[in-house]
C-alpha positions as CSV (number, residue, x, y, z in Angstrom):
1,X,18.1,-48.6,-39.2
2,X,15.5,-46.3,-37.1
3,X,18.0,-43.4,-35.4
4,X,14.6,-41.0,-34.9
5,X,13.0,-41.1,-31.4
6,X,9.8,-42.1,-31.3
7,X,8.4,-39.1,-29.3
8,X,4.7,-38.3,-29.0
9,X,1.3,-39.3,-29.7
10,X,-2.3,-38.1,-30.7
11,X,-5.2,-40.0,-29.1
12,X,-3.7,-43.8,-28.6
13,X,-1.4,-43.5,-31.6
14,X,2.1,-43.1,-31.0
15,X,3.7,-40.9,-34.3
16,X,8.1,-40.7,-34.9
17,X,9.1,-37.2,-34.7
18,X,9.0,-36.1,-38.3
19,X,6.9,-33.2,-39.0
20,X,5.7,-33.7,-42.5
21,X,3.2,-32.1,-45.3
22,X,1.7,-32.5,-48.9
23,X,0.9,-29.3,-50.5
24,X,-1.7,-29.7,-53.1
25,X,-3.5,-27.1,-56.1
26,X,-7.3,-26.4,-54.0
27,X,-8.4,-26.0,-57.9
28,X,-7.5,-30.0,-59.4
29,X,-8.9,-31.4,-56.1
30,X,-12.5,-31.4,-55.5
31,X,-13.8,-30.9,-51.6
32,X,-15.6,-34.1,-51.3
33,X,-11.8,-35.8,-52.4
34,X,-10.0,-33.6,-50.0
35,X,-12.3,-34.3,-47.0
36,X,-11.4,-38.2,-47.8
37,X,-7.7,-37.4,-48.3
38,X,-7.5,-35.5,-45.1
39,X,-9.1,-38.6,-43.6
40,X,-6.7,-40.7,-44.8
41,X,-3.3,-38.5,-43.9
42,X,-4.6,-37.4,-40.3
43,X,-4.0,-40.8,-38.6
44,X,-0.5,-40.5,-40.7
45,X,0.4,-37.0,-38.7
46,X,0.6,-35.7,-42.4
47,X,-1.0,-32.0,-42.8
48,X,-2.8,-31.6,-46.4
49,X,-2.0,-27.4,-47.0
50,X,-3.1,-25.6,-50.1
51,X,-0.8,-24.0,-52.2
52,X,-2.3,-20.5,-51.3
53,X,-1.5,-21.0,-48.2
54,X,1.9,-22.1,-48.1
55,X,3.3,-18.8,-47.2
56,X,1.5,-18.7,-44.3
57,X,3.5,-22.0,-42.7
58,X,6.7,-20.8,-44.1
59,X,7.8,-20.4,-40.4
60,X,6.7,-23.8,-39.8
61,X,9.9,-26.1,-38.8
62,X,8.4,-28.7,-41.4
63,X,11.2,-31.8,-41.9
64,X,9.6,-32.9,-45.3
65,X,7.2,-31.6,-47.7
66,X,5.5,-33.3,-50.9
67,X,4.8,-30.8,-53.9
68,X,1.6,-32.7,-55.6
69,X,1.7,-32.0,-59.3
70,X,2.6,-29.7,-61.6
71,X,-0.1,-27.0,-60.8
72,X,1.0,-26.9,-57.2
73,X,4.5,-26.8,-58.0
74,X,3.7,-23.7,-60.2
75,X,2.2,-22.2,-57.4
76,X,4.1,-22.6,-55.2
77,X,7.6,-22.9,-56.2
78,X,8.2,-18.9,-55.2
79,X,7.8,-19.9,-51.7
80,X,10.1,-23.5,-51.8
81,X,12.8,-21.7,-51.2
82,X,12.3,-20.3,-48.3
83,X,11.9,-23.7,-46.6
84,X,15.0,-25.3,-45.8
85,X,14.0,-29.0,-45.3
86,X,13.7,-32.2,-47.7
87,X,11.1,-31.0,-51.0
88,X,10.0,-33.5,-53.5
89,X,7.7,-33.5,-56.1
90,X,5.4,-36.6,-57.2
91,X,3.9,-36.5,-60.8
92,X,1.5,-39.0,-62.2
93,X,2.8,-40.6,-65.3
94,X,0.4,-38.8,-67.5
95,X,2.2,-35.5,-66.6
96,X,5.7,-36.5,-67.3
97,X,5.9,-38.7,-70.5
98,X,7.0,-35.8,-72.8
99,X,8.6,-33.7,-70.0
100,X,11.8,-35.2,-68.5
101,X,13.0,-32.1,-69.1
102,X,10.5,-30.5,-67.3
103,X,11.0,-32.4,-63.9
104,X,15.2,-31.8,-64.3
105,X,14.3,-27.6,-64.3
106,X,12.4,-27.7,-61.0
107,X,15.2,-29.6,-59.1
108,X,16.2,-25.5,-58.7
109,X,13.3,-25.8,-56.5
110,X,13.0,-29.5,-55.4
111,X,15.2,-32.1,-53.8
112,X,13.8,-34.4,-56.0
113,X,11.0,-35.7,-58.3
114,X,9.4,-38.8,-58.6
115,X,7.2,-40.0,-61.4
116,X,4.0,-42.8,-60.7
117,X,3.7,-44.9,-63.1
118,X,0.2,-46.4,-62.4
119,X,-1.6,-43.1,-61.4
120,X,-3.5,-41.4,-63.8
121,X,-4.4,-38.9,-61.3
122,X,-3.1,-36.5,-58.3
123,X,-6.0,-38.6,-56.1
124,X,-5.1,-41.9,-57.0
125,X,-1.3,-40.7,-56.1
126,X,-1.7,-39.8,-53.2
127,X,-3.7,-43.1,-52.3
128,X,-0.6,-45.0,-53.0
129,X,2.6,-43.8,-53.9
130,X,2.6,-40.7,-51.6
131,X,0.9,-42.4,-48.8
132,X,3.3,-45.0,-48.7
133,X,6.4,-42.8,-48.4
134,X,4.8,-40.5,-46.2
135,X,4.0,-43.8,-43.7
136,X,7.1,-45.4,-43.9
137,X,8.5,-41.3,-42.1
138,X,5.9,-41.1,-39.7
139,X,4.6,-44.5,-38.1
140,X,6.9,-46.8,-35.9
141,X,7.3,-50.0,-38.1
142,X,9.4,-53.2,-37.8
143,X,11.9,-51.0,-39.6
144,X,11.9,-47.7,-40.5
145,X,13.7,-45.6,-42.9
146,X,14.3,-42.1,-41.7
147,X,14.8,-38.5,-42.7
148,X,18.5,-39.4,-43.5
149,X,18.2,-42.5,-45.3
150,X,15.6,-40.3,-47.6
151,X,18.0,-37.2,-47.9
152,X,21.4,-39.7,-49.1
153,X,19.1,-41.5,-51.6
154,X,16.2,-39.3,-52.8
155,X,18.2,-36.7,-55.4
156,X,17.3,-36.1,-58.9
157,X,14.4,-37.4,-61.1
158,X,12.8,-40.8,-59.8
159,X,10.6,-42.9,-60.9
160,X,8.2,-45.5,-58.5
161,X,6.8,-48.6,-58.5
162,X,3.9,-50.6,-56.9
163,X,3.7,-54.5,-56.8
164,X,2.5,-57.1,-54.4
165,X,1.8,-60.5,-54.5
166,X,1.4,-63.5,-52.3
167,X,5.0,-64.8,-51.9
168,X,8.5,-63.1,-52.3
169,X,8.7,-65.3,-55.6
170,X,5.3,-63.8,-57.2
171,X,6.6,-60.5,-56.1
172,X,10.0,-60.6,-57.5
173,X,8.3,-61.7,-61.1
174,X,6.4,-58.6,-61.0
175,X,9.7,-56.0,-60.7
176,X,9.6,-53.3,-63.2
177,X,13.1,-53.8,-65.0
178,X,14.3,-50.2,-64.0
179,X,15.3,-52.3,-60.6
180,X,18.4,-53.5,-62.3
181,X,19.6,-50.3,-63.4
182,X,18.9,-47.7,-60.8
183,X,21.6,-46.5,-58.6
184,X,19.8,-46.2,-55.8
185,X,16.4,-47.1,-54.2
186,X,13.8,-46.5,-51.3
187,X,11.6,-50.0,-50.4
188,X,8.6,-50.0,-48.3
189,X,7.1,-52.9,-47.3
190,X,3.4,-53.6,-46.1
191,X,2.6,-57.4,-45.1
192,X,0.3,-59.0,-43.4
193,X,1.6,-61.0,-40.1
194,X,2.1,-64.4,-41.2
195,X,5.1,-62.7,-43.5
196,X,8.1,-63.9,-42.5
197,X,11.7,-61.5,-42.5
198,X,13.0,-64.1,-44.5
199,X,10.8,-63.2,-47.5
200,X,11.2,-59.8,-47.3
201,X,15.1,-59.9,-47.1
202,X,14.5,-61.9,-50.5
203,X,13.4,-59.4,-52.3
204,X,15.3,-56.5,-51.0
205,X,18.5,-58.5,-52.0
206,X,17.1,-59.6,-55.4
207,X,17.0,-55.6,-55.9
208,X,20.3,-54.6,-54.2
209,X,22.4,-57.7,-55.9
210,X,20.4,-57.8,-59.3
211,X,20.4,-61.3,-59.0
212,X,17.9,-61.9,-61.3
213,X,18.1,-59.4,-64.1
214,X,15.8,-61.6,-66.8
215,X,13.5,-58.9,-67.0
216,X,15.8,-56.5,-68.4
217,X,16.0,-56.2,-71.6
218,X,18.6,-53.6,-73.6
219,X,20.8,-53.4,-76.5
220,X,23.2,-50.3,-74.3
221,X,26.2,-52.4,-73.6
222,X,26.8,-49.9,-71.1
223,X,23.0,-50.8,-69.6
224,X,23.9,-54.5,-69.1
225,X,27.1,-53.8,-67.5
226,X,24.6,-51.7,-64.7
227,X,23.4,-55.1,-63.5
228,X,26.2,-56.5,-62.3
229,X,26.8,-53.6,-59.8
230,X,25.3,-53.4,-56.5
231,X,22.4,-50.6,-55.6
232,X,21.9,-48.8,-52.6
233,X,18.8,-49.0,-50.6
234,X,17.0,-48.4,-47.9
235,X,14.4,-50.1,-46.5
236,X,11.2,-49.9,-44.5
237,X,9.1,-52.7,-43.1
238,X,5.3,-52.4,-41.3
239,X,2.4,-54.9,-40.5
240,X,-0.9,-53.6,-42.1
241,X,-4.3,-53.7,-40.4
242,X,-7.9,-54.4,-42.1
243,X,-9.3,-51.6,-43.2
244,X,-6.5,-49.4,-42.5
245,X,-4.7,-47.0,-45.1
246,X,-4.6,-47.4,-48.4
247,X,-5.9,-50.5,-48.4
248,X,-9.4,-50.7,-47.2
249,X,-10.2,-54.3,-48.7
250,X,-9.0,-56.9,-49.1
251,X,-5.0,-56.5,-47.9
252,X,-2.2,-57.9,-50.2
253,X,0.1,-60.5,-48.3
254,X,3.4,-58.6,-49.3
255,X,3.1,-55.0,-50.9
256,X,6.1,-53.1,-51.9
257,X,6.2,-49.6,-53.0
258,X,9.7,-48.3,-54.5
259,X,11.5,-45.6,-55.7
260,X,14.4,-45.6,-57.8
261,X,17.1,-42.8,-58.4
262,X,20.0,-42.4,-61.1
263,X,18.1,-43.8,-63.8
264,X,18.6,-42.4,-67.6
265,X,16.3,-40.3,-69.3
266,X,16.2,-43.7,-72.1
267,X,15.2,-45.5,-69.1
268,X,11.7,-44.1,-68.7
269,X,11.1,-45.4,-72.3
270,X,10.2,-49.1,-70.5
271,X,7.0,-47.4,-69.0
């Protein structure tokens, strides 16, 4: 799955070569949050930039950059174009309920948006969610997905996920039902060590073969005809540490974040 070279390292920490940033609004984030966000995202190898300075890094050969929020996409979406790499936005749910219109109008800008159900705030996204994706692009794992397996998937508006659990059964109860209907779908896992392939290959093909599509519930005949057809996904798989991340207690045994692609606007309703 992994085609990048893993090709330098800071300190004792080997990074895969993906150049990668967040820009964020300096006015919605307070210096005491930023100080820990930069904290967190510097053993990641992901740069934390200000929208007013984003034209200063437009030269920058950047591979993929995260566009936190509405306010920084305002601010900077002038200067989006002038970067030719992968762009996605991430929006906490709070921001998107009554504008799917909204997120559709900056794909002129965007590769792609993804909603967070969960987060109620651009901190709290970038604690999980964003952290996630970016982790999955820039630390050697068990498997990795890469820049390509993000720019075939990651298209349109998308909506993510967040569940965990102590077995691939307790996990698999816990999928939102927009698994079953999306067309296609990133998966990162985080486990502890005594997590076996076997479970995470379980849930990955739960998602990709809708095997178990209980959860779903819709009167569209042309919804429940969805769940009989395969999804494409990509995966990525990496043992956690104590302390380390997003996840500086007590660690969850299996942890999946997701994000899903080619869903309907009706299909946000379920949030």
């Amino acid at each position: 799955m992994d085609s990048n070279p893993i090709s330098f390292s800071i300190g004792q920490r080997i990074f895969r070569s993906v150049r990668a940033a967040i820009v964020y609004e300096r006015s919605v984030i307070k210096s005491s949050e930023r100080f820990s966000l930069e904290s967190l995202y510097s053993p990641i190898n992901v740069q934390l930039i200000s929208s007013e300075k984003l034209p200063s890094v437009i030269d920058d050969d950047y591979d993929v950059i995260g566009v936190l929020g509405q306010p920084s996409f305002e601010t900077s979406k002038t200067y989006l174009e002038d970067f030719g790499c992968l762009k996605i936005g991430f929006y906490p749910q709070d921001l998107f309920m009554s504008s799917f219109e909204l997120r559709r109008a900056s794909l002129r800008y965007l590769t792609a948006t993804v909603t967070c159900p969960g987060s109620s705030s651009l901190v709290d996204l970038l604690k999980t969610t964003v952290f996630h994706f970016y982790e999955s692009l820039t630390l050697p794992s068990l498997l990795n997905i890469d820049l390509a397996d993000v720019e075939s998937i990651a298209h349109g508006v998308g909506l993510s996920f967040n569940v965990s659990g102590d077995s691939s059964e307790e996990v698999i109860g816990r999928l939102p039902p927009q698994c079953y209907t999306a067309r296609s779908a990133l998966l990162h896992f985080t486990c502890k060590k005594d997590v076996t392939l076997e479970e995470v290959y379980k849930i990955s093909k739960i998602i990709s073969t809708r095997k178990t599509a209980e959860p779903f519930i819709s009167d569209n005949p042309n919804d429940q005809i969805k769940i009989y057809k395969r999804i494409r996904l990509k995966m990525g798989l990496r043992i956690s540490q104590a302390g380390e991340g997003s996840f500086p207690g007590k660690i969850p045994r299996i942890s999946l974040t997701g994000v899903l692609f080619g869903l309907k606007e009706s299909q946000f309703s379920f949030l």
